[in-house]
N, C-alpha and C positions, 0 to 999 in steps of 0.2 A: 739089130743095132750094130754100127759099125765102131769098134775100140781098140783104139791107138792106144798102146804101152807105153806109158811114162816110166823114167828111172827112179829107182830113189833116190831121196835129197835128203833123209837123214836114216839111221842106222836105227832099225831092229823096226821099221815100218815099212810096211806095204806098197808096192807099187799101187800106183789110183791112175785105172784107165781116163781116159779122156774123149769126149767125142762130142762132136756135134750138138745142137738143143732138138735139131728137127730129126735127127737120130734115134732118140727115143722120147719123145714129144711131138705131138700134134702141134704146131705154131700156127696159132689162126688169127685173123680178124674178125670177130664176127660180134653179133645181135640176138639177146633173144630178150625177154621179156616178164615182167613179173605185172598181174593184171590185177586193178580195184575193181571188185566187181560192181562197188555202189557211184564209182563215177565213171565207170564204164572208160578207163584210161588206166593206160601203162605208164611205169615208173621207167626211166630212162637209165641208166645209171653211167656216169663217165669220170674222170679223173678227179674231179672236185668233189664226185659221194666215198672216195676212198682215202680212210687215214688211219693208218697203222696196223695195218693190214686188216681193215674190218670196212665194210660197206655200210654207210650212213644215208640208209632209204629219207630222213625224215629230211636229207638237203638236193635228194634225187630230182631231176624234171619230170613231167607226164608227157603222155603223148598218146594219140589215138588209138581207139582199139586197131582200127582197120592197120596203121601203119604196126601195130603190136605182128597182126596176122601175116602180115607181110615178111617181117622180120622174122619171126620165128621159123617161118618152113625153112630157112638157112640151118640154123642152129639152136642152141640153148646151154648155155652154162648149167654143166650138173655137180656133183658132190664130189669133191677132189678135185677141179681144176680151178686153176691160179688165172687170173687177170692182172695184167700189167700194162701201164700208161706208156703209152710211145709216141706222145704228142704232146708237147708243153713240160707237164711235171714229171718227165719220163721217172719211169718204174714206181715205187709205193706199189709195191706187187701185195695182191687180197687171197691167199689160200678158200676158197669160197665153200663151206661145209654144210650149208642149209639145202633145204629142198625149195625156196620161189621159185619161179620164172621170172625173170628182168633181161632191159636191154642192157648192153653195153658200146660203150660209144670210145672210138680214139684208144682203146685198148687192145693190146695181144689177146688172143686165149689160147693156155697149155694146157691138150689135154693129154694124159698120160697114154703110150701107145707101146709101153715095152715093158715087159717086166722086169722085175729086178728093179726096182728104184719107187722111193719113196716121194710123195709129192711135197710133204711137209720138208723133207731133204731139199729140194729143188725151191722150191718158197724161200727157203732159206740163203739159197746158192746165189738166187734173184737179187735177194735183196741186199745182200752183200755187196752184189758187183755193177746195182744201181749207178754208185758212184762213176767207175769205169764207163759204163756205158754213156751218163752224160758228157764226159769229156769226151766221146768220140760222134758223139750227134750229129745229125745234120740242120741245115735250116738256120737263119739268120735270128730275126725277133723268136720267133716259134721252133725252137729247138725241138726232133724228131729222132725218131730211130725207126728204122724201115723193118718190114716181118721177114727178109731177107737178111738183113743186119742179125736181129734175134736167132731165125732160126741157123745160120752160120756159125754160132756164139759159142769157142767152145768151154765145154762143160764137164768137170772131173765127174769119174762115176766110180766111186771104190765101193767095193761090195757091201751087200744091202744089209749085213750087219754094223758096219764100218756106220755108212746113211744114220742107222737106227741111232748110234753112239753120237754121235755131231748133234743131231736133233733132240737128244735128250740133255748132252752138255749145255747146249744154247739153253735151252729152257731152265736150265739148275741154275743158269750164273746171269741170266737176263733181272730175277726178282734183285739179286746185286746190287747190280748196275744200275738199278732204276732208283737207288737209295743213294746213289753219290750227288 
């Protein structure tokens, strides 16, 4: 992983390297698939089965096994990577923690590729900077972000204790917020 030193910008904190998303992340496009075995069809999954960072199989599409078979020798979403929309509803980024097989359509996938970094960290980084990245989209009606765009994106990395503390701050003050 390549890390670029940032200064500090306030007193008695840490420099937070900086680098690149495809740096220490996998940035992909890809397919794989989660299979019914009683109708013999796969669940598709794209930006309209994800909200709030959770995957909503019961709004999913189906789709052929053989297209299932097809998809899959690409890849597969496993335990710890994120899927993020880059087409339409950019970001709604899904930290994905179960074990199916399902496809994904019109989404990124980040899969972790360095140590030192937390994925629920980066889940969080995403979603953050959702906002940012729709103001800089491409595409007219259909507003996009490119896997070049993504994987160029840069991305603080302060040590993976530092990670650990942000990730549990958000979660202590998220129940909060959800009360205002």
């Amino acid at each position: 992983m390549t890390i670029h030193k940032q200064a500090n910008t306030a007193q008695n904190v840490e420099a937070t390297d900086m680098t690149l998303l495809e740096e220490c992340l996998d940035v992909l496009k890809k397919y794989s698939i989660i299979e019914d075995k009683e109708l013999e069809e796969q669940i598709l999954s794209n930006l309209k089965s994800t909200f709030y960072g959770k995957i909503d199989f019961s709004t999913a599409k189906f789709i052929s096994r053989e297209d299932h078979l097809a998809i899959s020798l690409r890849s597969k979403v496993d335990a710890g990577d994120i899927m993020y929309a880059m087409i339409g509803s950019i970001g709604n980024p899904v930290l994905y923690n179960g074990n199916a097989e399902f496809s994904i359509k019109n989404m990124a996938l980040f899969k972790k590729i360095a140590n030192g970094l937390d994925m629920e960290y980066v889940y969080w980084f995403l979603y953050l900077s959702q906002d940012t990245m729709k103001k800089f989209a491409s595409g007219g009606v259909q507003s996009f972000v490119s896997l070049g765009y993504l994987r160029n994106y840069w991305t603080p990395v302060p040590p993976i204790q530092e990670q650990h503390r942000i990730v549990t701050a958000i979660k202590q003050i998220l129940p909060k917020i959800s009360t205002l």
